[in-house]
C-alpha atoms as one frame of an Amber mdcrd trajectory, in Angstrom:
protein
 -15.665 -21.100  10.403 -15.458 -17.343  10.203 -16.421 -15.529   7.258 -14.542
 -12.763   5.982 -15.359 -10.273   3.106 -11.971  -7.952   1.674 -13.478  -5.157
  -0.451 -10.203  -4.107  -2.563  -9.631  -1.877  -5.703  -8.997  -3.965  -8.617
  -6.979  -1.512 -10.598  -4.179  -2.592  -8.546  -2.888  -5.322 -10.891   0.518
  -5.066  -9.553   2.341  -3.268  -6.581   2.429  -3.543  -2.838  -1.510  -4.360
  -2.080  -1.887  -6.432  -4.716   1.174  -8.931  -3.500   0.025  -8.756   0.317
  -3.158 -10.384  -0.352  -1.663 -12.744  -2.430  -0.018 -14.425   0.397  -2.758
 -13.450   3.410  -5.711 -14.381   1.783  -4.669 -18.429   1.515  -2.609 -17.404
   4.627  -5.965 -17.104   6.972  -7.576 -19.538   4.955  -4.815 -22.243   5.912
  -5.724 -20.362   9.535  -9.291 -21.929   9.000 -11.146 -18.568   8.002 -13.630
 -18.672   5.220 -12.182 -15.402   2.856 -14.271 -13.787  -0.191 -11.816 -10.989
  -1.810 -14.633  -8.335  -2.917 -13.279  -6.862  -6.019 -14.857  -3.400  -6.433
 -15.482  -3.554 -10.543 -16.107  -0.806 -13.157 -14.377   0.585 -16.529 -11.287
   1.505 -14.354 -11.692  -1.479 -12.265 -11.172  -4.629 -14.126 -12.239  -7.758
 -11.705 -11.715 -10.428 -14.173  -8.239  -9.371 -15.348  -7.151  -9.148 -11.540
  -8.538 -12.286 -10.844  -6.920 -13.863 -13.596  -3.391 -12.198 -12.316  -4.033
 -12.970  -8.711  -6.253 -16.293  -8.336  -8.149 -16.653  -4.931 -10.659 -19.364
  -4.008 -13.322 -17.306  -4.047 -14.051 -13.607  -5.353 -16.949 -10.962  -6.003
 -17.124  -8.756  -8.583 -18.480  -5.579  -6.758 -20.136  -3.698  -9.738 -21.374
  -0.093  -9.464 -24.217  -0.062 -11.871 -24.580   3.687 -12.242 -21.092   5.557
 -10.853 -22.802   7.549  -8.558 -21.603   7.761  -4.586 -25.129   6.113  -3.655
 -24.409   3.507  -6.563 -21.283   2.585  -4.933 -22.542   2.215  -1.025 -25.477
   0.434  -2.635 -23.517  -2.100  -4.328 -21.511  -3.092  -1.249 -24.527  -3.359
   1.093 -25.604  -5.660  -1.682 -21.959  -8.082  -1.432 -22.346  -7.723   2.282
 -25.689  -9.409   2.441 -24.884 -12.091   0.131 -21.983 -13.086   1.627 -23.260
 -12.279   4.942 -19.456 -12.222   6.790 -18.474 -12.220  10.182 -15.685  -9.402
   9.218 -15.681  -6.821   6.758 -12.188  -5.339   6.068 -11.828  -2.743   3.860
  -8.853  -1.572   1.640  -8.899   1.633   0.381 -12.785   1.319  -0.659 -13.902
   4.291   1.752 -17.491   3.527   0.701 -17.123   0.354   2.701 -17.685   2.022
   6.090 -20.465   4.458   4.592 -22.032   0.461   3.672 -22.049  -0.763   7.337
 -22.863   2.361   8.828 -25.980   2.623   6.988 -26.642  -1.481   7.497 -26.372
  -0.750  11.629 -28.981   1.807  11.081 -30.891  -0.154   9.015 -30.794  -2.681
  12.277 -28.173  -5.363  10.500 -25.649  -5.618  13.697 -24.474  -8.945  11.720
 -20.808  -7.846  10.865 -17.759  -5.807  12.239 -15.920  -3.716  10.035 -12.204
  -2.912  10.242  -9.986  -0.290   8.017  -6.698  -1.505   6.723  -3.801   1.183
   6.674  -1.384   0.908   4.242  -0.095   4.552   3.245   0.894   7.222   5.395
  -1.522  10.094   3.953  -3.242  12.675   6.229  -6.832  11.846   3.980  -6.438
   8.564   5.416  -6.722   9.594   8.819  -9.603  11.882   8.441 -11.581   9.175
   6.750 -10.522   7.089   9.827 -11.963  10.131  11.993 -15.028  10.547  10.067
 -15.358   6.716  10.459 -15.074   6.051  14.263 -18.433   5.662  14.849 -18.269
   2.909  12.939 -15.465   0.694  12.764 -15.024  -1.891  15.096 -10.986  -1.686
  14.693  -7.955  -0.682  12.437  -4.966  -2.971  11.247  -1.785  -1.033  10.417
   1.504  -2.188   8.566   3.120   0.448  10.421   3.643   1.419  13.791   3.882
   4.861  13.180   0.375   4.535  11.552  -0.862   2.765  14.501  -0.009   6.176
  16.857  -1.269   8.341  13.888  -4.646   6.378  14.192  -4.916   6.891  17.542
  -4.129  10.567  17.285  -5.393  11.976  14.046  -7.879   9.107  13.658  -9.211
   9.038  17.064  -9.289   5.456  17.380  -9.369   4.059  20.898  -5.759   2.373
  21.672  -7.668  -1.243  22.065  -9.041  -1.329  18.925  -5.861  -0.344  17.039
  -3.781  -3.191  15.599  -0.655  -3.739  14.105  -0.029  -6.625  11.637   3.493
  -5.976   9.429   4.000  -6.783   5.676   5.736 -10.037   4.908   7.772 -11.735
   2.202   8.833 -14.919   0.643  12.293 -15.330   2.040  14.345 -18.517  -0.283
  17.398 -19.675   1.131  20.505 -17.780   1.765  22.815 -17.995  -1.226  26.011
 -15.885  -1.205  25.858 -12.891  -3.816  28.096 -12.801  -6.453  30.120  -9.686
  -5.358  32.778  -9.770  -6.890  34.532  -6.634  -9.413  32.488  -3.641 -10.708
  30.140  -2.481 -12.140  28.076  -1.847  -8.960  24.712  -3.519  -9.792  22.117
  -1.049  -8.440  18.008  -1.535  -8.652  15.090   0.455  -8.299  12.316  -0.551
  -7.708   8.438   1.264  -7.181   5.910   3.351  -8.889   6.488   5.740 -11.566
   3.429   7.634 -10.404   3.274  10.613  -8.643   6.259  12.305  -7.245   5.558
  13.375  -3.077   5.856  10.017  -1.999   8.757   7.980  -4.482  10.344  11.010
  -5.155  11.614   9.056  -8.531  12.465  12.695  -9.572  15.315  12.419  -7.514
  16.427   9.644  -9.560  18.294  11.210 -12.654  19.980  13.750  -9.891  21.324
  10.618  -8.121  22.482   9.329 -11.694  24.574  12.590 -11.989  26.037  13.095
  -9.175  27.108   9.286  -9.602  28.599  10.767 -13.187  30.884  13.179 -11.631
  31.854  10.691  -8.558  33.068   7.992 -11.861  31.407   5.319 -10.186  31.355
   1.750 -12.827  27.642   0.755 -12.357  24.636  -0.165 -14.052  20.974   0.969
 -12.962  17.570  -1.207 -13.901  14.265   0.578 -12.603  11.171  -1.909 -12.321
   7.997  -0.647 -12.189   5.702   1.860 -14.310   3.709   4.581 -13.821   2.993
   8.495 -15.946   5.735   9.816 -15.023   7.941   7.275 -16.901   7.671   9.072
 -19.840   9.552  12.123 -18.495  12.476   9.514 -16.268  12.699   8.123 -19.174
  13.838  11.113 -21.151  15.538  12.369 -18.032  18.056   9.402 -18.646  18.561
   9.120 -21.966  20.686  11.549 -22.123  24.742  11.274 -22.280  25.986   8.545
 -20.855  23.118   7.423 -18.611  21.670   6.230 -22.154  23.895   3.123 -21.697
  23.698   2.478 -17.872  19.929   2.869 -17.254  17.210  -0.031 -18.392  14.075
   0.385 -17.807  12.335  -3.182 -17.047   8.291  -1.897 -16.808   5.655  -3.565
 -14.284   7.705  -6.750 -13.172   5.070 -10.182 -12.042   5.625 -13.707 -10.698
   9.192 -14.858 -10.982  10.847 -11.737 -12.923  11.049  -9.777  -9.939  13.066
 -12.247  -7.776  15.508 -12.569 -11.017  15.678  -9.259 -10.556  16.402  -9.310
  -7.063  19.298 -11.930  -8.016  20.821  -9.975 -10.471  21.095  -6.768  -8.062
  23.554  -5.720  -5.166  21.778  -2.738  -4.095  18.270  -1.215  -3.960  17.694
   2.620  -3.933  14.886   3.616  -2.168  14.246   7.987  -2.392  10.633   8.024
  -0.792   9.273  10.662   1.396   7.345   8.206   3.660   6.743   4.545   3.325
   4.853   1.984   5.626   6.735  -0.940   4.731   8.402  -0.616   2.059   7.514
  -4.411   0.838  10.076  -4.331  -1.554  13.204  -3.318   0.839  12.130  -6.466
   2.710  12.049  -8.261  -0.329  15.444  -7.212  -1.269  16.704  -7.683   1.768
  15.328 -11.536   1.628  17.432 -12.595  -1.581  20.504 -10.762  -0.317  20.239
  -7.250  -2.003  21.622  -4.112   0.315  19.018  -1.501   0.664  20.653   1.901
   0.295  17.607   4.086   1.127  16.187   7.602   2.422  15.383   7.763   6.158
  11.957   8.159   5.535   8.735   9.224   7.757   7.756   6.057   8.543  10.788
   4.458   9.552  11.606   5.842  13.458   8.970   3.692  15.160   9.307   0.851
  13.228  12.963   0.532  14.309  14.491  -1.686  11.943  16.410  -0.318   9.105
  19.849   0.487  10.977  22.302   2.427   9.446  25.757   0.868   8.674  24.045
  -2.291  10.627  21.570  -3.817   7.805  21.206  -0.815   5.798  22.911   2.537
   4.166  20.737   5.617   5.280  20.479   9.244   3.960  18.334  12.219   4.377
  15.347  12.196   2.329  16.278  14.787  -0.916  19.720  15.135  -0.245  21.074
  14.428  -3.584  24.767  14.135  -2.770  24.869  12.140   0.382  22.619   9.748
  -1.668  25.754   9.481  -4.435  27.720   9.061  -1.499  25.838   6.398   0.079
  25.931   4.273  -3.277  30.201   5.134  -3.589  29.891   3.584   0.095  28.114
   0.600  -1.108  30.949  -0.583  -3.829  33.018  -1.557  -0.096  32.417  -5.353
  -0.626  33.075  -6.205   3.033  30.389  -3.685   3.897  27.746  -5.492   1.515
  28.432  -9.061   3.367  27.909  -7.561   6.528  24.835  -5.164   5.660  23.316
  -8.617   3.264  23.731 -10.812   6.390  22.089  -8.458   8.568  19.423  -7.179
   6.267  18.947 -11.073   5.762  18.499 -11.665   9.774  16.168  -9.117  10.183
  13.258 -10.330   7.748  13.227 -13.632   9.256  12.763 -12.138  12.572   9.854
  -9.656  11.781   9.285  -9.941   7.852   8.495 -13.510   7.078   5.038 -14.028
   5.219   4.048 -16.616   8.376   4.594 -13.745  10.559   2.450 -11.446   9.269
  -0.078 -13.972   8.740   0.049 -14.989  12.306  -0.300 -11.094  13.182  -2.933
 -10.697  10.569  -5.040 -13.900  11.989  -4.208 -12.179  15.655  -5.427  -8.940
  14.746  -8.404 -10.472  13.156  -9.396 -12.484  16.020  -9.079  -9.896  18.750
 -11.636  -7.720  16.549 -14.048 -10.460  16.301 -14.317 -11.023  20.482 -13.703
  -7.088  20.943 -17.456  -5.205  22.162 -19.189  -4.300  18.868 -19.397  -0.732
  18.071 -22.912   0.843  18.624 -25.641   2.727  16.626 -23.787   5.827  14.495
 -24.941   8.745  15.406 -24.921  10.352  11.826 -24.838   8.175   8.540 -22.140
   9.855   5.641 -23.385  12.583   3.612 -24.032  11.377   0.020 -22.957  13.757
  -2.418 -25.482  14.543  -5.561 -24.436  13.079  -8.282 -26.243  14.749 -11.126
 -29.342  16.674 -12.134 -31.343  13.821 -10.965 -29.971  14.061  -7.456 -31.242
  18.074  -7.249 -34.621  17.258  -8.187 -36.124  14.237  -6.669 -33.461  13.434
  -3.804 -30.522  10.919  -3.808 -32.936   8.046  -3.532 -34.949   8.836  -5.838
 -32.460   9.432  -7.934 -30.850   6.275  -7.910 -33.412   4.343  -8.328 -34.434
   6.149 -11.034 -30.522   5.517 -12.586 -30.928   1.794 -12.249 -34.214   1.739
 -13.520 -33.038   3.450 -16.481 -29.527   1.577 -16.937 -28.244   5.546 -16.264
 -24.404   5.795 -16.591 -21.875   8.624 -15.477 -18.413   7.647 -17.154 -15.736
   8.400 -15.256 -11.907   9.167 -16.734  -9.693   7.513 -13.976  -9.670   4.867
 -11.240  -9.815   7.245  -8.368 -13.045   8.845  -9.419 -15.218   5.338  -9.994
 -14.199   3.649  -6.920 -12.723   6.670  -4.677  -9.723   5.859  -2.610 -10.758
   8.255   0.362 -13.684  11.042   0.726 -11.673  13.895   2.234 -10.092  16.498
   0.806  -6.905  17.240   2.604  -3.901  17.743   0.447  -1.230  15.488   0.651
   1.106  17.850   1.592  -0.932  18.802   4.815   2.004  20.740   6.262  -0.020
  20.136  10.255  -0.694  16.185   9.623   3.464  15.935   8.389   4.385  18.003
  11.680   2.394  15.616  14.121   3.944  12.615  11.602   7.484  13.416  12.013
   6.852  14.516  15.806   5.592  10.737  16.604   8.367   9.027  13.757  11.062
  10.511  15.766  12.470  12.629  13.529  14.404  11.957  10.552  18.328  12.186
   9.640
C-alpha cells in the first residue's frame, strides 16, 4: 500500500480546500492508499480544532517550534521521515518543496513530491518555477492552470496533471419556483477584494433597487471585509432584503442550497468555483461573471446551464438576475447545470482523476539532484551572527519564539513576492483562458 503525506494549512477551517480533502482523503483511501493529512500547526494554525471539524483516519500535527523559515523546513523534514511516504503533496505549504529538496541533497531519494494548484495567482507560478528542480509533478483543478504551469511554471507537459473539484450531488428534486421574490444566494469569502470582488455586491443590490426586482439576498460566508458589506447594506431598503448567514458547515449549506434559486458569483478568476458546482448539484442557477479561469475549462455555457456577464459590469449583472426571474429559463438552465456535474463534477470523478494523477507520478522517472537548495531567509539577530544553523539550533535549544500576527506569516502560503495584480502574469492568463466576455 502506498503511503501518502498531505501537508495543508490548518487555518482553513472552512472554504474550498478544506471541503476537497474532506471527500479525497477517504476517497484514495477507499482507492487502497495509506493517507496521513500533515496539518502544519502554530498560534494561527490550530491542528486540533481542524481535526475536530474535519476528522481523517490519521493526522500530524506539523509544529514549528521557533517561527523561523529554517524552523518551518525543519519541522517537515522531521513529518517526512516519520511517516516515511511514498508521495508528498503539498497544499499551499511552500516550505514543503524547500523540505525535499534539501532531503535529496541530504541523499534521501525515498519520496516524490507534487504541488497542488488551487488558485490562479501569478506567486503561485513562480514558486512552481523556483521549484522545478524539485517536484516530481503538479495536479491542477483547472485546465487553465495546467497551461499556466507549463508556461509560467516551467513544468514539463508529462508531469502536469489535471484532477477537477467534485461535489456531493443528492437526487434531482424539482425546485420550488413558483411566484416572487427571486431567491438569490451568495456564497464565498468576505476576504480580500481582487479575486470575489464582494465589493461589487451592494452595486448589484442597487442597480436591482432601481430595476424593482421582488427578491431576497442571503450571503454565506465570512471574512474582514464583512464589516464594511455589512454596513454597505444596511442601508434603505437593502436593510430588509439582505441576511447575512456567517461561515456555513455540514448540513446548513445544502439547506441553503435548497432554499435558493440563484447563485451570484462576481469573481475575477476562479479555478473551480466548488460552490457553483455545488449549486448547480441541488438545482440552484448560477448567474455568474465570466471569469479568468473559465475559457479552457469549457463548461459554464451561457443561456445553456448558466447566465454569464462580464466581470465588473455592474448593470449587465442586474440584468442577468431580471433575466433569471423567467421561470422557464431556470428549468432549463437547473436541468442543464444539473447534467453537467454528473458528467465532470461528481466527487467519484475527481477521486478517480485524483488516484490517476497520483499514480502516474508514482511510476513517472524521479526528478534528480537540485542544483541549488532555497535560500533561507535570516530570521533574527541570531541568524546575522552565527549563521542560520547555528541559529536554529540555538532557538530550539533555548525554547526561542518569534510571534507572528497572522496565518500567512507562520506558515507562508508562497515565498515570492509578485503582486497579485501582476499586470504580465494576467496578460499571458487571459491570452491562454481565451478571453473573457
Amino acid at each position: 500500500m502506498n503511503k501518502i503525506l498531505f501537508i495543508t494549512p490548518s487555518a482553513y477551517i472552512y472554504g474550498g480546500l478544506a471541503t476537497w480533502l474532506d471527500y479525497l482523503v477517504p476517497g484514495l483511501e477507499n482507492s487502497g492508499w495509506d493517507v496521513t493529512v500533515g496539518l502544519v500547526s502554530g498560534r494561527w494554525h490550530n491542528a486540533a480544532l481542524y481535526s475536530k471539524r474535519h476528522s481523517f483516519r490519521r493526522t500530524l500535527a506539523i509544529e514549528n517550534e521557533s517561527g523561523s523559515q529554517e524552523g518551518r523546513i525543519r519541522a517537515i523534514c522531521r513529518a517526512i521521515e516519520k511517516v516515511s511516504p511514498q508521495l508528498v503533496v503539498g497544499v499551499n505549504i511552500p516550505d514543503t518543496y524547500a523540505a525535499v529538496e534539501r532531503l535529496r541533497i541530504k541523499g534521501n531519494f525515498s519520496q516524490r513530491v507534487v504541488m497542488t494548484v488551487h488558485g490562479l495567482c501569478p506567486e503561485l507560478f513562480e514558486d512552481m518555477s523556483n521549484s522545478s528542480e524539485v517536484l516530481d509533478g503538479v495536479i491542477c483543478t483547472n485546465k487553465l492552470t495546467c497551461a499556466l504551469s507549463e508556461r509560467c511554471g516551467e513544468i514539463e507537459r508529462s508531469r502536469v496533471h489535471y484532477a477537477s473539484y467534485g461535489v456531493k450531488v443528492p437526487d434531482r428534486k424539482p425546485k420550488d419556483t413558483k411566484g416572487a421574490p427571486l431567491k438569490i444566494l451568495y456564497v464565498g469569502r468576505l476576504g480580500e477584494d481582487f479575486q470575489k470582488r464582494v465589493s461589487d455586491l451592494p452595486l448589484i443590490l442597487d442597480a436591482l433597487e432601481k430595476r424593482d426586482l421582488n427578491y431576497e439576498f442571503k450571503i454565506a460566508g465570512s471574512g474582514n471585509l464583512e464589516d464594511n458589506l455589512k454596513e454597505s447594506l444596511s442601508k434603505g431598503a437593502l436593510n430588509n432584503k439582505v441576511t447575512f448567514l456567517g461561515a456555513l458547515f455540514g448540513e446548513d449549506l445544502p439547506r441553503t442550497y435548497e432554499w435558493a434559486d440563484v447563485m451570484l458569483l462576481t469573481s475575477f478568476w476562479e479555478t473551480g468555483p466548488i460552490v457553483a458546482w455545488e449549486a448547480m448539484a441541488h438545482g440552484v442557477v448560477v448567474v455568474s461573471s465570466a471569469y479568468v479561469g473559465m475559457g479552457i475549462e469549457d463548461s459554464l455555457k451561457d443561456g445553456e446551464n448558466c447566465i454569464l456577464f462580464p466581470v465588473g459590469d455592474i448593470d449587465k449583472a442586474a440584468n442577468c438576475l431580471i433575466k433569471a426571474e423567467d421561470l422557464k429559463l431556470r428549468e432549463k438552465l437547473s436541468e442543464n447545470g444539473y447534467k453537467l456535474v454528473l458528467e465532470k463534477y461528481t466527487r467519484e470523478i475527481s477521486v478517480g482523476l485524483w488516484d490517476r494523477a497520483l499514480k502516474e507520478i508514482l511510476s513517472a522517472e524521479k526528478k534528480g539532484l537540485p542544483t541549488h537548495l532555497t535560500k533561507i531567509q535570516p530570521a533574527g539577530r541570531l541568524d546575522n551572527m552565527f549563521g542560520v544553523p547555528i541559529a536554529e539550533n540555538i532557538r530550539e535549544f533555548f525554547g526561542l519564539h518569534f510571534n507572528h500576527s497572522e496565518a500567512g506569516g507562520e506558515w507562508p502560503h508562497t515565498y515570492s513576492e509578485k503582486a497579485q495584480d501582476d499586470k504580465k502574469f494576467w496578460e499571458v492568463a487571459k491570452a491562454l483562458d481565451g478571453g473573457t466576455l
